[in-house]
N, C-alpha and C positions, 0 to 999 in steps of 0.2 A: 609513539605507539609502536609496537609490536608489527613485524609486515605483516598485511591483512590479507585475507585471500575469500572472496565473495562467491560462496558454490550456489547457484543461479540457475534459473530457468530465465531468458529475458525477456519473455512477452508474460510473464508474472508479475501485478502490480506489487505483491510486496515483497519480492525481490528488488524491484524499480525502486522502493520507500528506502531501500539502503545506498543504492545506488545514487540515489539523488542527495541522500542527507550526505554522503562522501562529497559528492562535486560541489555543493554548494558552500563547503567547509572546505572544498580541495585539499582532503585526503587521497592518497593514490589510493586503490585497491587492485589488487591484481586477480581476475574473473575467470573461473572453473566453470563451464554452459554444460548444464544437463538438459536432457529434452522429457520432460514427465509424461508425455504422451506414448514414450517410448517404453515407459520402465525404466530410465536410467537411475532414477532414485531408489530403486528397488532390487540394486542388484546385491549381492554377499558383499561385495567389498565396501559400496556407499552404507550400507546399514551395520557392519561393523568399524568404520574407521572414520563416518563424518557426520549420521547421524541414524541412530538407532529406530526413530521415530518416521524415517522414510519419505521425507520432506524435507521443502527446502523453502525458503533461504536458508543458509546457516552463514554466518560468518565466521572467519576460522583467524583466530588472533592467536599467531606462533604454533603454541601445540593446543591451544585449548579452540572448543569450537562452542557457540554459540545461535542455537536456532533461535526462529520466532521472529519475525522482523520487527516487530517495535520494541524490542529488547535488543536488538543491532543497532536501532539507532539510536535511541536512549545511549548505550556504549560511545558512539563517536561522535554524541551533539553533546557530551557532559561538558559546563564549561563553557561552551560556545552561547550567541546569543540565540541560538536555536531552542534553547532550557533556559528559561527566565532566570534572575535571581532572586524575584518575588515566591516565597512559598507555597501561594492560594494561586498567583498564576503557575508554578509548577503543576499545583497540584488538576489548575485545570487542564493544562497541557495534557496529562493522564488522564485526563474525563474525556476529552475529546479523542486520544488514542483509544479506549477502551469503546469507547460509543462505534469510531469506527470499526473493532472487533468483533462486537455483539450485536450491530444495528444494521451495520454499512456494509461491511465487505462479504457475510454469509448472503444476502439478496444481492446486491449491486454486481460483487466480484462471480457470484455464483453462475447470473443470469449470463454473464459474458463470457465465462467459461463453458456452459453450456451451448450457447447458441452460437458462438465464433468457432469457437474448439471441437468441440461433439459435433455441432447440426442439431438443431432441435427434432430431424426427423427421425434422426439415431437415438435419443433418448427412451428411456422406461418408460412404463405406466404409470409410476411413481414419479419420476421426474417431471413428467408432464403435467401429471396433478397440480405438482408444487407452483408449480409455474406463476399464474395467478395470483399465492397469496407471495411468492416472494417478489413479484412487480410492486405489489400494493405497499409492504414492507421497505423496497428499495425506496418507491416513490416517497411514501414517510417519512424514511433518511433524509432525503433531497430537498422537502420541504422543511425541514429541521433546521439543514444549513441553511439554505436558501433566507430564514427569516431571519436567521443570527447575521450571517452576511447582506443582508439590507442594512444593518444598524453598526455594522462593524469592517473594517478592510480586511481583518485577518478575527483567524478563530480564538487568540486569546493576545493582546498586551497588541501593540504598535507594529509588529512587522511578523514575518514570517516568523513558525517556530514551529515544532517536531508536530502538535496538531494539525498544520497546515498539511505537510507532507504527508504523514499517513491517509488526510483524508483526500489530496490530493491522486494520489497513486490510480485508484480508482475510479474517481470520479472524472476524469478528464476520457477516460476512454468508457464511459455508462453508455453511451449512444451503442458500443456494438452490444449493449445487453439490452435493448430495445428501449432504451430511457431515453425521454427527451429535454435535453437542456435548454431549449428555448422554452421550456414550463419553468426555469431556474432564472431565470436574470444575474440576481447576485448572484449565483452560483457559476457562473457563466463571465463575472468582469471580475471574479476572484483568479478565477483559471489564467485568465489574460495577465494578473497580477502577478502568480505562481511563475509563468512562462517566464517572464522578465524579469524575474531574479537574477544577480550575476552567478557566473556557472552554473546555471540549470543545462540540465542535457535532457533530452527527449528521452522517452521511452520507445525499445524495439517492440512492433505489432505486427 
């Protein structure tokens, strides 16, 4: 591969999803820290030279740069047994990334971003509104896994693979967005599963 270069917030879970899908393939990356609270992603120079869109993760492979984090790791799990070589479990691997996209991480990552980050006292009228239906939304998430993970070790085939990790990312730190994982079980001896991966590394909080 090309040298990588991971421009990062690192108390962002899907920064972390690229981060973790490196160390577990033990890939180097070599890591650029923005602070989003700051505006650092939003300066002239990050929006015209790393990514236009003013967000981050991106991974930057040589000259080319690559937002969105489950499109980073999809990039460095091609091949590995982190991407099945079954077609249907591929394609569930992508069912399970996108669920985390549209189900999981707008409630789950939102709520913790809010209330760790901000302070729930700091937030809008609007914000706060939301509050409620996106706990109940998060919750729904969690009980999704949660029942697939009773019947299952991992989210798709025999052992870890890219839908682990993405839903991973998040899910290990939902407690600071007011979710309780002892309502999880499975969800909860999956985590401990994740942990003990070889090269797993923590996430910065």
């Amino acid at each position: 591969m090309s040298d990588l270069i991971l421009h990062q917030d690192p108390r962002s879970g899907n920064c972390y999803k690229i981060a973790l899908t490196a160390a577990l393939l033990g890939i180097p990356l070599t890591i650029r820290d923005y602070d989003i609270m700051k505006g650092e992603t939003r300066t002239p120079d990050f929006l015209a030279d790393v990514n236009g869109n003013g967000r981050i993760p991106v991974l930057q492979i040589g000259d080319k740069f690559l937002p969105e984090s489950n499109a980073a790791c999809w990039y460095l799990a091609q091949g590995s047994p982190l991407v099945p070589d079954d077609r249907f479990q591929q394609a569930d691997v992508l069912r399970w990334m996108f669920f985390e996209q549209y189900n999981h991480e707008p409630n789950v990552a939102t709520l913790r971003f809010w209330l760790r980050f901000i302070g729930q006292d700091k937030l809008s009228d609007a914000q706060q509104a939301q509050i409620p239906a996106k706990r109940a939304a998060g919750d729904a998430a969690l009980k999704l896994m949660d029942g697939h993970l009773a019947r299952n070790d991992w989210f798709v085939g025999e052992g870890a693979t890219l839908a682990d990790i993405a839903l991973f990312a998040y899910t290990h730190v939902c407690e600071q967005g007011s979710f309780a994982l002892d309502d999880y079980p499975a969800v909860r001896r999956w985590l401990a599963r994740m942990a003990a991966q070889p090269g797993f590394v923590a996430m910065e909080q």
